[in-house]
N, C-alpha and C positions, 0 to 999 in steps of 0.2 A: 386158785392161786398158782401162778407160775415159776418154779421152780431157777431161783437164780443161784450163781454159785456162793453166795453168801449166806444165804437162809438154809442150803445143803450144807453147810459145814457148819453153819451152827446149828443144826440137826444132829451131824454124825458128832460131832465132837465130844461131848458127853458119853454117850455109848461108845466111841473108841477108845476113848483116856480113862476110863475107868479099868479096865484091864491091865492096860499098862503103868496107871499109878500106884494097885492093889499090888500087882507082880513087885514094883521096884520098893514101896514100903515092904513089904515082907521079905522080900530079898536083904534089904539094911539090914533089917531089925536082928533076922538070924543071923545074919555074917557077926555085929555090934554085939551079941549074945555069946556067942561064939566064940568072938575075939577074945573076951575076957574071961575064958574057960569057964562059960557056962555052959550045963547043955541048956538048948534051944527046946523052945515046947513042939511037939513029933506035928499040930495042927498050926504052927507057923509057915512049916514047909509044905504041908497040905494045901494050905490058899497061897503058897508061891509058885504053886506047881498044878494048881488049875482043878485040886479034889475040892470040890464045897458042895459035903455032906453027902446027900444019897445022890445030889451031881455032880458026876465023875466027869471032867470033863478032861482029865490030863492027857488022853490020848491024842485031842486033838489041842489043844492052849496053845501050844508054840505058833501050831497055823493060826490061829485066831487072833495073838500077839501079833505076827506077822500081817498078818491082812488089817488089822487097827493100823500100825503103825504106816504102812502104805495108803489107803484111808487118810488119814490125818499129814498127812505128808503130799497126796497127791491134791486135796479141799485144799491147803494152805498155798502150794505152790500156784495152784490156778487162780486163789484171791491175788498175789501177789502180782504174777502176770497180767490181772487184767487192773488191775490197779496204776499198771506203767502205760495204762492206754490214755490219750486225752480224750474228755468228755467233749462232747459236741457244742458248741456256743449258742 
């Protein structure tokens, strides 16, 4: 099967968006908890900050955030580019 740029990003897209959907629900949820003088549960901020359980992965997350979101930004911008191409008759 040969790899076109649409069946690539809808490949990456699932494994890229899942990082950054997990990081922004738990990012709400504690700011929303918070807001209204609560404390926040201490393993809210664990899965917003990239700890889940014996994998630590908070040293690197941000880069990992980072490289998704370029990922999913670069599949998208090149569906759209070629999408302003005319198809052949």
């Amino acid at each position: 099967m040969a790899w076109t740029p649409r069946s690539l990003h809808r490949s990456l897209v699932p494994l890229a968006a899942a990082p950054l959907v997990l990081t922004a629900l738990t990012g709400s949820a504690y700011g929303a908890i918070e807001s209204r003088g609560l404390e926040a549960p201490h393993w809210l901020m664990d899965l917003h900050q990239g700890e889940f359980g014996p994998l630590n992965l908070e040293p690197y997350y941000s880069v990992l955030l980072g490289v998704c979101t370029l990922v999913l930004v670069g599949s998208g911008v090149a569906l759209f580019v070629r999408s302003g191409r005319k198809k052949p008759s």
